[in-house]
Structures are given as structure tokens and as C-alpha cells.
N, C-alpha and C positions, 0 to 999 in steps of 0.2 A: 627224639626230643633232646637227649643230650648233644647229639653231633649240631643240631639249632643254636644249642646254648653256646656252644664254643665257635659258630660263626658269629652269633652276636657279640662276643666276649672280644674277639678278634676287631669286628667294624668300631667297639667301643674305641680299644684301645689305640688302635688305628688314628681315628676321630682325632681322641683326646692329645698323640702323639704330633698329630699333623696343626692342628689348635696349638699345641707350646710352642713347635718351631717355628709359627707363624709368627708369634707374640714376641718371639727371641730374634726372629727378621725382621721386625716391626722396630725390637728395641735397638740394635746392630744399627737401623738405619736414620733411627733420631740421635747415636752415637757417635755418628761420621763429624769429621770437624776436615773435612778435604771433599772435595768432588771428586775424586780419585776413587774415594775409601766407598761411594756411592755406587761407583760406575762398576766397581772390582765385586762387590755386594749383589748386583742389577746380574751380572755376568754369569755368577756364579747359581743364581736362584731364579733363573727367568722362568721353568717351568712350574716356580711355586709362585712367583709373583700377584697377590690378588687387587682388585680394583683399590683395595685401601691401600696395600703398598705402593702400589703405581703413583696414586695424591701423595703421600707424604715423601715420596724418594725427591718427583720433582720440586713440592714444597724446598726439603731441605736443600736443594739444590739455588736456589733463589736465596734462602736463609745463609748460605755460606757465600755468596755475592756481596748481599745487604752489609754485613759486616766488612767488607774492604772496603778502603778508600773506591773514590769514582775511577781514577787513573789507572787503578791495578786490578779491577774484574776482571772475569777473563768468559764475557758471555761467549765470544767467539769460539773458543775451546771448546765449551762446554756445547754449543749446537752442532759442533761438527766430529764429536764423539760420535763412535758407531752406536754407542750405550743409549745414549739417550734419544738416537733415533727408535732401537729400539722402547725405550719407555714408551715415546708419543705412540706407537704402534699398540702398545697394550692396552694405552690411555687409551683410545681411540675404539677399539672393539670392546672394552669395558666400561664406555661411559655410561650408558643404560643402568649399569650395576653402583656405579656410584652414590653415595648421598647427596641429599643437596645441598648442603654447606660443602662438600669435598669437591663439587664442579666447579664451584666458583673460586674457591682459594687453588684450584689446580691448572683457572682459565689465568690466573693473576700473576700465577707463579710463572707461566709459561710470555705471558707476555711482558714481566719485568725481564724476562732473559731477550728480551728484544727477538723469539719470536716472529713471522710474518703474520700481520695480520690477519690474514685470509689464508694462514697454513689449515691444511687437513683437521686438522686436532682441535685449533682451535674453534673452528668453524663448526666443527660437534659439538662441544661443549657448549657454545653460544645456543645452539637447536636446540641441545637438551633440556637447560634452561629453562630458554623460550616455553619450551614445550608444558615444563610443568607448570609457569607460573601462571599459563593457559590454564592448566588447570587445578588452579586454584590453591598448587602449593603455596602454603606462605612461608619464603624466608626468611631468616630476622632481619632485625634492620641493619646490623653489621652487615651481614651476608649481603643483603642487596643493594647498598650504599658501595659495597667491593665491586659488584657483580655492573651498577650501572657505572664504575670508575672505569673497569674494564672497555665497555662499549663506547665510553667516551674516549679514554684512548686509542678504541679502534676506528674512532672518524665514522663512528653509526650515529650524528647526530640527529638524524628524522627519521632512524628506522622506526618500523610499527611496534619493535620491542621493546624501544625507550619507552614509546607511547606507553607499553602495558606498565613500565616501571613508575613512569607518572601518575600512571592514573592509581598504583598501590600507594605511593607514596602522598598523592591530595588524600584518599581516606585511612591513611595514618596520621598524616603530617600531627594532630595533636596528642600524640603518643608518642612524638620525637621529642626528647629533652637531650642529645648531646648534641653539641654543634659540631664535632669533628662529622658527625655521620651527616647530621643537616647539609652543610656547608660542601661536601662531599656529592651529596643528592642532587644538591641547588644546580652545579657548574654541568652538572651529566642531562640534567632533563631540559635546559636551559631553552633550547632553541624549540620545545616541544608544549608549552605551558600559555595556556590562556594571561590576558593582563591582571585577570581577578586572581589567579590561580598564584600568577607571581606575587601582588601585594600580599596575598598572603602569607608566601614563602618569605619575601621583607619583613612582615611584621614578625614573623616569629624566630627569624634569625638574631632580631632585635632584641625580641623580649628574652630568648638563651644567653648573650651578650652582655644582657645587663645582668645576669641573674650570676654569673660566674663571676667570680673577682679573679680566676685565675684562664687565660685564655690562647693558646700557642697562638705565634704569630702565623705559622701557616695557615691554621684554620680562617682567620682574619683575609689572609690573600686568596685564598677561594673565596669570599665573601665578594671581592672586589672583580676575581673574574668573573664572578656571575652576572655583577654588575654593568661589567664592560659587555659580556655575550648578550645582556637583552638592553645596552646601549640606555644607560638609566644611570641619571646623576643624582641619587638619593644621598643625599647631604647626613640624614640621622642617621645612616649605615657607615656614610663614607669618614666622619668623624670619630663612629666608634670603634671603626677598626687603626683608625688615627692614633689612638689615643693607644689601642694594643701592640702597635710599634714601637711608641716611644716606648714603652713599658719595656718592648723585647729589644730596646736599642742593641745593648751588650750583645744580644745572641745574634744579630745580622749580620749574614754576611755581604760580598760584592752582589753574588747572586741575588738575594734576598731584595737586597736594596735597590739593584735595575730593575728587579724588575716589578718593585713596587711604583719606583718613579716613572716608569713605563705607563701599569696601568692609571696613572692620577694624571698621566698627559693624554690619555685618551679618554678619559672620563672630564677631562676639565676642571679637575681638582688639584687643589695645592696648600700648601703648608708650609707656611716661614719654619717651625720649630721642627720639622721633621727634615728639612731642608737643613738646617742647623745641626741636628745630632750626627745626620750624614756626612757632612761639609767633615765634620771636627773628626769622625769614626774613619774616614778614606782617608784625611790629611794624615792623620797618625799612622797609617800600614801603605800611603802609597810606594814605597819598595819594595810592596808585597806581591805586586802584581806585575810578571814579568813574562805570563804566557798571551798569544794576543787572543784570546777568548776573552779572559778575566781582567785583560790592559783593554781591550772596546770596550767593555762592560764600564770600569775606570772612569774612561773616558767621558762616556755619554752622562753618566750620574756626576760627577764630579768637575769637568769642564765648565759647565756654562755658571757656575757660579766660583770659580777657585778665582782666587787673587792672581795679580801678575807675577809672582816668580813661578807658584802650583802651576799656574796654565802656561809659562814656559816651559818647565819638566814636562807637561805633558805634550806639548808639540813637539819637542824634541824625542822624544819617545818614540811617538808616536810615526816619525819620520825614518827613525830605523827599526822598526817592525815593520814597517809596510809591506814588505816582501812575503810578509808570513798571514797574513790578513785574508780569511776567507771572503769570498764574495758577498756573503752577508756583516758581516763585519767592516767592510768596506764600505756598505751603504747605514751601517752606523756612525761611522766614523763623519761622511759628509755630510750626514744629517746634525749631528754636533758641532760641526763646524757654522753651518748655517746659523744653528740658534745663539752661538758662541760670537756670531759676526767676526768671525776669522777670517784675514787678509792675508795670513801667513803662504807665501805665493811658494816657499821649498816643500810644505808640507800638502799643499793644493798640487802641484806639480807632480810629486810622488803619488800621489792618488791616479791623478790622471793617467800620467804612466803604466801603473799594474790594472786599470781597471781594464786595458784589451783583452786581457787573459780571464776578466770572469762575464765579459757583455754576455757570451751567450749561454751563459750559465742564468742567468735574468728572466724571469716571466715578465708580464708585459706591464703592471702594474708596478714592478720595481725600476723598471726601465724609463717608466714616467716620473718617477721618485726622483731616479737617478739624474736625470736631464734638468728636474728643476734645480735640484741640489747646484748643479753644477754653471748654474747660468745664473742663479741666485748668487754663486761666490765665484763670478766673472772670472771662468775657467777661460783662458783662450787656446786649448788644445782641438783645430782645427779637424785634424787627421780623427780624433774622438768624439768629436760630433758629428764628423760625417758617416760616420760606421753607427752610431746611438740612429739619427734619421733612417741608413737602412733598415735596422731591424725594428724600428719604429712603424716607417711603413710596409712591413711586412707583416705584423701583427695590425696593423689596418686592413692590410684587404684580405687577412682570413677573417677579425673578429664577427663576433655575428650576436655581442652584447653590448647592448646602446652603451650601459657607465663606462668599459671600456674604451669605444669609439670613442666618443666623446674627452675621454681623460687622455686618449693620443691625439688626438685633434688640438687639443687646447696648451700641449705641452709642446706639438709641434711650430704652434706660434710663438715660442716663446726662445726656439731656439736661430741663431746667432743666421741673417745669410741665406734663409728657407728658400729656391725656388718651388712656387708652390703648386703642385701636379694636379692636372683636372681629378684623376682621381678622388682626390680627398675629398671635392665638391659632392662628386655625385657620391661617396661613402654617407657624407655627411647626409645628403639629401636622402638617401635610404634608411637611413635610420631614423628620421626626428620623429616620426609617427610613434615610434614605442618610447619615446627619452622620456624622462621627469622633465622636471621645471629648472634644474638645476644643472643637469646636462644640454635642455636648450641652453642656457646662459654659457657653456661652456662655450658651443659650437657659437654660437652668437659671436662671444668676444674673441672670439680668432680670426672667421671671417671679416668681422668690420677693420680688424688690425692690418689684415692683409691688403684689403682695398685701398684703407688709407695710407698707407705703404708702397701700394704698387706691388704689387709681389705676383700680382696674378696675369702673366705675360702670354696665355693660350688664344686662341682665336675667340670672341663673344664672352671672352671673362668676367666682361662687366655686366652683359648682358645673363648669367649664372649664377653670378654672386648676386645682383637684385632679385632675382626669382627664389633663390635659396634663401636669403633675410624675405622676403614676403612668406614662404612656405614656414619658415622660423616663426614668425608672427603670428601666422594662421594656427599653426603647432600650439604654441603658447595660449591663444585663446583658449581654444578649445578643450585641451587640458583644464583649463581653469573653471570653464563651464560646466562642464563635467560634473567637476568638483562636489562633493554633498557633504563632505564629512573635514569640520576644522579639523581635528588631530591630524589627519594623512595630508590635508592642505599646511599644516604647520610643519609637520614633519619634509615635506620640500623642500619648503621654505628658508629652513634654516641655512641654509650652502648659496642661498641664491643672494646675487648681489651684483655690483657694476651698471656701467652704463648701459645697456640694453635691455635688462628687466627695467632700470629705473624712466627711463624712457616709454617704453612699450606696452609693458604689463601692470607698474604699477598703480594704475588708477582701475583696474579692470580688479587687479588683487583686492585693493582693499576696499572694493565694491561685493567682492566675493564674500569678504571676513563681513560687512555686514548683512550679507543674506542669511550670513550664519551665525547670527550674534545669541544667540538662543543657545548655541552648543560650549558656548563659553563656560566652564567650570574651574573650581578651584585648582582640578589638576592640570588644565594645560592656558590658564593666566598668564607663567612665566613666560610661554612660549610667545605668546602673544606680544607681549610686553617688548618682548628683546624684537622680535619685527618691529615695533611702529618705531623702539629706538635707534635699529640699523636703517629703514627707511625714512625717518625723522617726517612720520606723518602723524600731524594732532588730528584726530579723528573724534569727536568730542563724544557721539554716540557708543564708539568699543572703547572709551577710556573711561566713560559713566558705567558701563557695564565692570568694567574691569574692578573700578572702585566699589561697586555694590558687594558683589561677588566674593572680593577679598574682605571686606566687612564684614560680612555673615561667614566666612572661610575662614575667618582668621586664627583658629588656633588649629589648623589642618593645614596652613602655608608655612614653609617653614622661614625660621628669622632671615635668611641670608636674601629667600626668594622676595620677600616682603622690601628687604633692600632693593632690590633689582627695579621692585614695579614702584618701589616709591623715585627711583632714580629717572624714571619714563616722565614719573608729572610734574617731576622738577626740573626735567630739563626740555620740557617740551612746557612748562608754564601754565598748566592747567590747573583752574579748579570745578571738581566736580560738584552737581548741586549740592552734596553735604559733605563741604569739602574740610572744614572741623573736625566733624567726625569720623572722616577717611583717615586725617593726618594722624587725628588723635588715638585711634587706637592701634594704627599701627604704630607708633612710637611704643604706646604703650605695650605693645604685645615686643616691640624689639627691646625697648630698656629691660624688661621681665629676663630676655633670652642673653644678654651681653657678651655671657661665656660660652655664645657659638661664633663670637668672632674674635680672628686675629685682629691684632694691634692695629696692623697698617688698613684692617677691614673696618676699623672704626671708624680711622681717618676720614674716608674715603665715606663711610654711613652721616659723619659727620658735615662731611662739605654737602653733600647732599641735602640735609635737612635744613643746612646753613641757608641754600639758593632758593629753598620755600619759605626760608623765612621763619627755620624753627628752630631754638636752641636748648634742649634739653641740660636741663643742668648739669642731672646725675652722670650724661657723655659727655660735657665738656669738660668740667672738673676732672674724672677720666683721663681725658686725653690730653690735657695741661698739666701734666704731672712729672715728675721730673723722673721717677722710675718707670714709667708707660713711656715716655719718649726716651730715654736710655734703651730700654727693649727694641723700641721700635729702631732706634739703629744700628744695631745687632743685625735683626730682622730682615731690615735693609738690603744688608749687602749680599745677604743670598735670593734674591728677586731679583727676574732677568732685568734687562735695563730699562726696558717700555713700563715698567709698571711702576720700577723704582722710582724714575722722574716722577711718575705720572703722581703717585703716594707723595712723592716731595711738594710737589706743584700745589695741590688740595692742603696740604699742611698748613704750606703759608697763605691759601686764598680762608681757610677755617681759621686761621689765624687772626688775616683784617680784619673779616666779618665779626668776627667775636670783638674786637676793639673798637670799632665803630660802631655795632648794634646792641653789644652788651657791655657796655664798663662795667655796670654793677661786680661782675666777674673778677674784676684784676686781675687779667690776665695781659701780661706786658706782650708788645711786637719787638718779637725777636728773629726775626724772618731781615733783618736790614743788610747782613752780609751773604745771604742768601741772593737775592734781589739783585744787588750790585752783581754781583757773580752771576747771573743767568743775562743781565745785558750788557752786561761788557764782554761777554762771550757771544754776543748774536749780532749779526752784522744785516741791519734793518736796512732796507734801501726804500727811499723814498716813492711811490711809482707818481706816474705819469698823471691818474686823475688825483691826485694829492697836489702834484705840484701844480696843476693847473684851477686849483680851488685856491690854494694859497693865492697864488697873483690874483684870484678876482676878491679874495679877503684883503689883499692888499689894496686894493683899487676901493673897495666900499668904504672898508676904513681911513685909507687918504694916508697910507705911508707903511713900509716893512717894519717899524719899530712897534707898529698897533697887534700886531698878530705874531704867534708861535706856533711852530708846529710840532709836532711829536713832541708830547709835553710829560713828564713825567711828574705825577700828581705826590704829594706824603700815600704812604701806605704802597707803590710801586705802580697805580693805575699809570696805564697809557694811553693819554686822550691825542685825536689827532690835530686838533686847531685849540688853542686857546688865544681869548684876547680878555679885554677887560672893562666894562661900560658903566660910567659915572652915573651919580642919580638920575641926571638928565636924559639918561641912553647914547652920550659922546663917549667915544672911545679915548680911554686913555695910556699914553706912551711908557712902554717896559725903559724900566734905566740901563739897558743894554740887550742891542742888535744880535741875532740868531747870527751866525755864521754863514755867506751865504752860498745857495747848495751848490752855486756854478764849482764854488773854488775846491768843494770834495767830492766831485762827480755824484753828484746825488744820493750819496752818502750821509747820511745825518747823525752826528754827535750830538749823544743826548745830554742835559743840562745836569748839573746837579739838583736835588730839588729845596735846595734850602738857597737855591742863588736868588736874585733880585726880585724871581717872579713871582716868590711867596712873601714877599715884605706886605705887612699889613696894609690894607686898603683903605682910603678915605673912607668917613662915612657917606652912607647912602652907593657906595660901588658895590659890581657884582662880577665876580667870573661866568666865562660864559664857555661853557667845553663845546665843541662843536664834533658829533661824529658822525663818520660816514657807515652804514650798516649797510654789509652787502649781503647777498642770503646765504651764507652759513648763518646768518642773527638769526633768522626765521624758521618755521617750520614748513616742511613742503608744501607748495601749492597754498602758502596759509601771508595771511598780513599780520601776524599777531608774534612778536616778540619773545623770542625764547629764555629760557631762565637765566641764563648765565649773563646776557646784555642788559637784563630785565635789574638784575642784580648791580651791575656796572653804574647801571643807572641812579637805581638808588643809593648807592655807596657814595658817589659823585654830590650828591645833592647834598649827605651830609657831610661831604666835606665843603662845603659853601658854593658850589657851582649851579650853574642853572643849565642844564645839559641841552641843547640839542639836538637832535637825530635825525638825520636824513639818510632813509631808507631807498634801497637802490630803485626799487620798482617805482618810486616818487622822480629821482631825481635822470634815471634813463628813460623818462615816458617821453613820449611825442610833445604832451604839454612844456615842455623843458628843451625843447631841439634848439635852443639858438643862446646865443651869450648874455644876451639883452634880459632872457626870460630866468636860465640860470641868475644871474646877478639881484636880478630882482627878489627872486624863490630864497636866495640868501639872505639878500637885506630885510624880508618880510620878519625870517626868522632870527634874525639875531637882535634884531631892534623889538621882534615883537608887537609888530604892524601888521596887521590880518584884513 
């Protein structure tokens, strides 16, 4: 009995001894403040090492990284230490023994040390995992927000594991209240989530968002990759993480900032003022960046709107790094250039030159980047296209996926010189069976380029390229037939475009959209909306539907998208049968929303409503204000240049309209030195059926002093014919002769408009605008008057004119084939003889 007591006295003590040294290697190892002091510890005690030391050694090994700068880690060291090969060895036969909070921060720790992904160790601990959360352990939510970060950095984005992480987190999701963890979950299960599954991961990202007044920007940019991975332009999300930049302006850096501007260019989202705090934040540290990571980085954010001295420095820059510019870096930089519309041929040259050295560093999708970049900003390095084509068609005759094909097919047309190899034909011809709708259009508009070109010099070319555009055709039906479901039909649809869809498929399409006019909803309206406006088809059946739809929809559409579709019936001139109360509530639902748009988004809300005919007080006053148009040219100058005319242009046309249809307003035109400056800068040439109307206008009137042409009206209208007909309907003579066109080569100087032509008129006289409408005035396939002509019209009329319009389809018919019947079809009209 006693000799018992003092074996048990002994295992106590033992126990208890081997318990302290444990607790004192435990504390020794949260102690180290070196990876040295870890490795020397690890060395010394590997036959006491337990599953807990092993987690927290490599923990702290990650925790003393974390703390260095990026430039001065030294993961490399530390994975090729003999030390910590042994750790992963212990990790590895103790992972069983671990906790479950300790797998996961010791799966994070290992792969923050950059790790292979599919090392030994790690690939345990992912099993073990797995294994429990099989059964039924539950994590916290920290631990598994870590746990699916991991898996998403290891490119497991559809493994079955994610699945099981999704499906814990849909029967938590309302027992998430932090957004670091949310917004963390969101980006990892992305590719894995029903569309129910997702809105509901939107709405409740939304409702954490609002509930915080204080919100990292980070968490905000997860919010927006999530956005961009399930390819969703959600406006209430993409705003309120808008609004948490500007907030975090001060703490953004280069990083931060590309690659926010990144994701708002592939989401198709944008922002004057965030565009602005950037503009102002880069301009002040551009000295700061003088490595070429963070000078492309520079670049891409900061080029396409910097001033011209800024975007001198940077070309200039940019021309002596070029040497140093990784292969991806380099297709940053031409892609900047392109949107930059950069001509700069020293800086184009230098590109050219180093890109031999990274072609075959290029997969095949960068290589088509590559090509257009470079044909877009009229590269002429011969020797570098010829080598882009070999490895062009080299990844053709392995590929063996259609988007692919198709995106080297289409980019192969475009470059400089093609001879073009049977090959590509019959590639082409093997694939169309599996393409989209979008990928035919691609192969479509390379082949018809080719033919009309000549390019296809083989024996029966002609006879292959017809068989292949018929097989093209038959493709595209069929696909369309198919067809059951508008969202996957709209989703095509969106990329497709040019003359071959619009030719071939479009009347089959939107025979399709109304088979399926029943599937129409408030969530994919917009979608719809931007078809009939890129296809400019008034369909009066899917534009009633659309109006109903978004009427009973209306406070589930949001304000901007409500813009969009009232932009379709305004410039497509439609009213639906309760066409009142379409206008009126969406006005009313957009005036309520004001502060979801930018400045130059009013304008633009503004012309729009203008061309239906409606002028909302509370946005005019608005946007007649002299601190709203102060912003707005601020605003301005960081807007690439397509949009910036395009906001200038709407200004002054919301402008006239407001002083012609509303004086009540007092709002002055101050658009006059604008005006002048847009045509005296545009060199208009008179064509061929103008000048041949004129001489029969001259012949019916009885002399060149009775008629004008290219007439510039008050308010800047540009009518093509004016003359002037007494009460009687005789034309009477302007006090001075046009210039005639012989003497400026058909060149026409335009008048001023306060010259002889505007002198008050007898009584009982009338102006008479005479225009010619060719079909851009129209909508497709349609006889009926589009908004913007429809507008012209009436704008003309109250400036005292009595318009005319001759419409092309009237005046090219067969009824009109001779001089005699033209002459006549004129005089009916302008005398007003029927």
C-alpha cells in the first residue's frame, strides 16, 4: 500500500511538473518577438512539443510577419527553415488532436506565410475541418468567416466544402450582426449561393451598413468583390459603400484606390466625387510612387482624368520605367492608354519594344487584350504583330472553349495585314454549335470583314465563308428557339450587337422577348429596357408591359434604374395607355430619391424628361443654380471625355427647352458662347442629296436668294432648308445671297443668326424649315418619330416656323423615282397643296 502511494505521489508530481513546463513553453513562445527566438524554442523542445504548441508557434510566426512592412517579410526564410519544416510535420500527425478554433487559425497562419496550397499540412487541416463541420461541429462565426477566407484563397471556389460553409451560414445568416465577418463570408461562398440566397446576403449587408456609423473601408471592398464575383450592379449597396470611402478618404492608399476604381469599372459604376477626392489625394503624393507596381497602379487611377502637365509627368515616367514593368503591368499600362486616348508614339514605341520579352508569359485571353490595346492606339510594330498572330493561332487550334475561339477569332480581324488560313474557318465552323449569341456575333463580324476585304485567298473560300454565315444563321436561330427563360435570354443579350445580329436575328429576338413577355419583372425591366434602347426597337406590347410592371414596382426599382427606362420612352417617343400615370409616378418616385444622383446624373435625368415633355420644378430650379452648376464643373473635369461632351451637350439642349416651353422659370440662355464654340469648331460639309434639293428648292422658288440652307435658328437649332412664304404662299427674297457652295467646295459657312434672316416678317408671312429625316429619326422597322426629332419639331414651331419633314422612306420610294415627281412632292409640301 505504501509503495502505491509513492508511485502515485511520483506520476502526480511528474504530471504536475511536466503541466508547468508546458505552460512556461507555451508562455516562452507568445514571448518571441524574432522568428529565430521561435525556431531556437521549436529546436530545443520538439520532443515536448504538443498539438497546442505546434498552433500557437506557427500562429506567432505569421504574427511577427504581420508586423513588418510588405517589402521586408521574410516568408521565404521562414519556409525554408529546417525548424519549421519540422513544425508542419507535427502539425500534421496532430491534427486530430487539435481544437477546432486551433485548425483554422493554424490553416491561416500557414497560408498567410504563402504556403502551397495544396502542401501536405495544409490539405489536413482542410479534411479535418471538413470532417467536423460534417459533423455537426459548429464553429463560431469568427472561426468560420477565417476558415471560408482560407478556402477562398486556396481557389476551392465550388468545392463541396464551401457548399457545407454556405449552407451553415444561410441558417445563421440572422445571427450575423458584424460586417467584417459578413462581408468576409459574402466574397468566399460567392460562386456557391442561389439568387434568393444572394438577395438575401444584399439585404442584410445593407441593413449592418446602415446600422454602423462607423465602418472600415475594407470591409466596404469586400462588399463590392462580392458584387463584381456574382456580376450584380446593385446600386443601394454600390452607393453605400461609396459613401464609406469618401469617409475613409485620408486612410486610402494607391493600393486601396486601384483597386476600388477597378472594381466600379467592372461593375459599371462611377462617381464624380470619389473620382475627385482621388484626383486631389494622387495629385498631392505623385512623387510618391517611384516603384513600377505602385507607378502602374498611379497610372491606371490617375491618368485618364489628370490635367495636361499631371498626364505629362506621367507619360514621361512612365517611358523610363518601362524596362522595369512586369508583364501584367504592361497590359495596365495599354489599357490606360487606350482610355486616356493617348497618341503619345515614344511612350507607344517603348511598350512595343519590351512587350517581346513578356508575349509568352500571356495566356490567351490577355493576348486578345493585348492586340486590341494595340491596334486601338495604331501600334505600327510589324515584327510584334506578327509574333501576337503566331501565338494567337496557336491557342486556336488547341482551344476547345467556344468564349475563347470566338474572342481569338474576333480579335484576329482586327489585326493589321491578316492572311487568313482555312483553318480559322473550319475552327470557327466547329465550334458555333456550343457558342452564346454573343460569341456568334463575334465569329459573324470577322468573317463578313474578311470577305469584304478579300482576305480569304484559298481555293472555294467564297464557297466556306457562305456555308459558314448560313451555319452562323441557322446557329443563331436555333439558340433563340430554344430560348424559355428571358433572364438567360437577357443575359446574352447584353454583349451582342453590330451588323449581323441586327440584320439576321433581330426580328426573331424580339419575337422571342414577346413570347416571353409574362416573365417580365421588376428585376430584370432594366435589362430589357437597355435592349430595345441599344436595338432602338419601339415594340409597343414589351414597352406597355414594361410601364405596367414598373408602376406597381415602383418603390422596388431603384431611382437611377427608373432613369434608364424612362430614358427608352423618351427616346423612343412612346406613350403607354396610362401614359400620365407612368410619367407621373415615376417622376414622383425620382423627385422623393434626388440624393441618389450625382449632379451631372440630373442633367442628363433632366434632358430626358425635358424630350417627354415634362419639367419638374423642384429639378429644374435644382439644376439652374449657380452652386449645382459651379459643382457640376468641378465634377466635369474628372469624367472621361465621351460623357463629359455628352453632360455638356444635354445641358444646353435642358437648357432651350426650359426657355421655350417654360419662361414662367426665368431661367436665362446662357448656353450662346457654348454654341458658337461647338460650330465653329465642326467642319459640316454639305453632301450630295442636300445639294441636289437645294437646286430643285431653287428651281420651285424661281431664284437662289428665295431659299437657305444649313440655317442656324435663335436657341442654336440646325434646320436644313429655310425659305419664307407670304400670306399668299409667294416666296419672298432674303436681303442677301448664301455664299455659293461652288466657291468653298461644298463647305458651308454658317450665318450668324441675328443676320438679315431674322428681321421681322411682313404681316401674314411664315417661315418654312424644311427637313430631311433619315432613319436614325426613327425607330426600327417603325414609321413613327423619335423623341429627340419629335422635340425639334416642336421647338421650331414655337419659334414661328411651320416645319416640314421629309422622311427618308417617303422620299427614297419608287413613287419619288424621277425629278419631275420629287419636284412636285416638294411643291405639295411647302406650298401646302394636297
Amino acid at each position: 500500500m505504501f509503495c502505491l502511494r509513492q508511485v502515485c505521489l511520483f506520476t502526480l508530481r511528474h504530471y504536475q511538473a511536466r503541466t508547468l513546463s508546458s505552460d512556461l513553453l507555451l508562455s516562452q513562445i507568445n514571448s518571441c518577438t524574432h522568428e529565430d527566438e521561435v525556431f531556437s524554442l521549436v529546436g530545443r523542445n520538439k520532443a515536448r512539443l504538443s498539438e497546442k504548441h505546434v498552433g500557437i508557434a506557427l500562429n506567432m510566426l505569421w504574427q511577427l510577419q504581420k508586423k513588418k512592412p510588405l517589402l521586408l517579410r521574410t516568408n521565404d526564410y521562414i519556409r525554408n527553415h529546417s525548424q519549421f519544416l519540422t513544425l508542419c510535420i507535427l502539425a500534421e500527425n496532430k491534427v486530430e488532436h487539435m481544437e477546432d478554433e486551433a485548425i483554422v487559425d493554424t490553416l491561416y497562419s500557414i497560408l498567410r506565410l504563402n504556403v502551397e496550397d495544396h502542401d501536405s499540412l495544409a490539405e489536413a487541416l482542410v479534411t479535418e475541418a471538413w470532417k467536423r463541420l460534417e459533423r455537426q461541429v459548429l464553429l463560431s462565426l469568427p472561426a468560420l468567416s477565417k476558415f471560408a477566407l482560407c478556402l477562398y484563397k486556396q481557389r476551392r471556389h465550388f468545392s463541396p466544402v464551401i457548399g457545407k460553409v454556405a449552407h451553415i451560414v444561410d441558417m445563421k445568416l440572422n445571427s450575423i450582426q458584424d460586417i467584417r465577418i459578413l462581408s468576409v463570408l459574402m466574397i468566399s461562398i460567392s460562386d456557391v449561393i442561389s439568387q434568393s440566397f444572394r438577395d438575401r446576403l444584399l439585404q442584410k449587408a445593407g441593413q449592418l451598413l446602415e446600422e454602423k456609423d462607423e465602418v472600415h473601408f475594407n470591409y466596404a471592398k469586400r462588399i463590392l468583390q462580392f458584387l463584381q464575383n456574382v456580376k450584380l450592379r446593385y446600386h443601394p449597396l454600390l452607393e453605400k459603400c461609396n459613401k464609406i470611402f469618401l469617409k475613409s478618404a485620408s486612410r486610402l492608399d494607391i493600393h486601396s484606390i486601384s483597386l476600388i476604381f477597378g472594381l466600379y469599372e467592372q461593375l459599371g459604376f462611377d462617381n464624380a466625387e470619389f473620382r475627385l477626392v482621388a484626383k486631389q489625394l494622387l495629385s498631392e503624393t505623385i512623387d510618391d510612387y517611384y516603384d513600377p507596381e505602385t507607378f502602374a497602379k498611379l497610372f491606371f487611377t490617375l491618368g485618364p482624368m489628370a490635367g495636361s502637365r499631371v498626364r505629362e509627368r506621367l507619360l514621361v515616367t512612365a517611358v523610363r520605367m518601362a524596362e522595369e514593368f512586369s508583364s501584367h503591368q504592361v497590359l495596365v499600362i495599354l489599357k490606360t492608354m487606350q482610355k486616356m486616348k493617348c497618341r503619345n508614339s515614344h511612350l507607344l514605341k517603348k511598350m512595343a519594344s519590351i512587350l517581346h520579352k513578356h508575349l509568352d508569359s500571356y495566356h490567351v485571353l490577355q493576348l486578345v487584350k493585348l492586340a486590341q490595346y494595340l491596334v486601338v492606339l495604331h501600334c505600327h510594330n510589324l515584327e510584334l504583330f506578327a509574333k501576337l498572330k503566331m501565338l494567337l493561332f496557336g491557342f486556336l487550334k488547341s482551344s476547345v472553349i467556344p468564349a475563347d475561339t470566338a474572342a481569338i477569332i474576333r480579335v484576329l480581324a482586327m489585326l493589321p495585314s491578316l492572311q487568313v488560313e482555312e483553318i480559322i474557318i473550319n475552327k470557327a465552323a466547329a465550334v458555333l454549335p456550343q457558342c452564346r449569341l454573343h460569341h456568334l456575333n463575334c465569329i459573324a463580324t470577322a468573317v463578313v470583314k474578311w470577305n469584304h476585304y478579300d482576305q480569304l485567298h484559298w481555293q472555294n473560300s467564297s464557297e466556306l465563308c457562305v456555308k459558314l454565315l448560313q451555319k452562323l444563321n441557322d446557329c443563331g436561330f436555333q439558340r433563340l428557339q430554344k430560348g424559355n427563360n428571358l433572364n438567360l435570354l437577357l443575359e446574352e443579350l447584353t454583349h451582342v450587337n453590330g451588323e449581323w445580329f441586327a440584320e439576321v436575328l433581330s426580328e426573331e429576338t424580339m419575337a422571342m422577348c414577346q413570347r416571353l413577355i409574362d416573365q417580365i419583372t421588376w428585376a430584370n425591366v432594366l435589362q430589357l429596357s437597355f435592349f430595345l434602347i441599344k436595338t432602338n426597337h419601339r415594340c409597343p406590347s414589351l414597352l406597355d408591359r414594361i410601364a405596367s410592371v414598373t408602376v406597381e414596382n415602383i418603390d422596388k426599382i431603384h431611382p437611377f434604374e427608373i432613369y434608364s427606362i424612362l430614358f427608352l420612352f423618351s427616346a423612343v417617343n412612346y406613350d403607354p395607355p396610362a401614359n400620365e400615370e407612368f410619367f407621373e409616378n415615376c417622376i414622383q418616385h425620382l423627385i422623393s430619391n434626388l440624393s441618389c444622383f450625382e449632379t451631372h446624373h440630373l442633367v442628363l435625368l433632366g434632358h430626358v424628361l425635358a424630350v417627354a415633355g415634362y419639367f419638374p420644378p423642384v429639378l429644374i430650379t435644382r439644376i439652374f443654380n449657380v452652386s449645382f452648376l459651379s459643382k457640376l464643373d468641378a465634377q466635369l473635369e474628372v469624367l472621361p471625355d465621351t460623357l463629359k461632351q455628352r453632360v455638356r451637350s444635354r445641358l444646353m439642349k435642358l437648357n432651350r427647352a426650359v426657355c421655350l416651353e417654360c419662361p414662367e422659370f426665368h431661367i436665362p440662355w446662357f448656353h450662346e458662347p457654348y454654341c458658337q464654340r461647338v460650330f465653329r469648331n465642326s467642319n459640316s460639309r454639305i453632301n450630295p442629296l442636300r445639294q441636289h434639293v437645294h437646286r430643285m428648292l431653287i428651281e420651285i422658288l424661281g431664284g437662289s436668294h428665295y431659299a437657305r440652307i444649313s440655317v442656324l435658328t435663335p436657341y442654336y437649332y440646325e434646320i436644313d432648308f429655310e425659305c419664307i412664304l407670304d400670306e399668299n404662299k409667294k416666296p419672298l427674297s432674303y436681303m442677301a445671297q448664301n455664299i455659293p457652295l461652288d466657291d468653298v467646295e461644298g463647305i458651308h459657312l454658317r450665318r450668324d443668326i441675328k443676320d438679315e434672316g431674322r428681321k421681322a416678317l411682313p404681316p401674314g408671312a411664315q417661315r418654312i424649315a424644311l427637313e430631311f429625316l433619315d432613319s436614325k429619326a426613327f425607330s426600327k422597322d417603325s414609321r413613327h418619330l423619335k423623341g429627340e426629332p419629335a422635340l425639334k419639331k416642336r421647338h421650331l414651331e414655337m419659334l414661328g416656323y411651320r416645319v416640314v419633314q421629309i422622311p427618308h422612306f417617303e422620299w427614297n420610294s419608287m413613287v419619288l423615282s424621277t425629278k419631275g415627281e420629287q419636284l412636285e412632292y416638294l411643291r405639295r409640301h411647302l406650298f401646302g397643296v394636297h
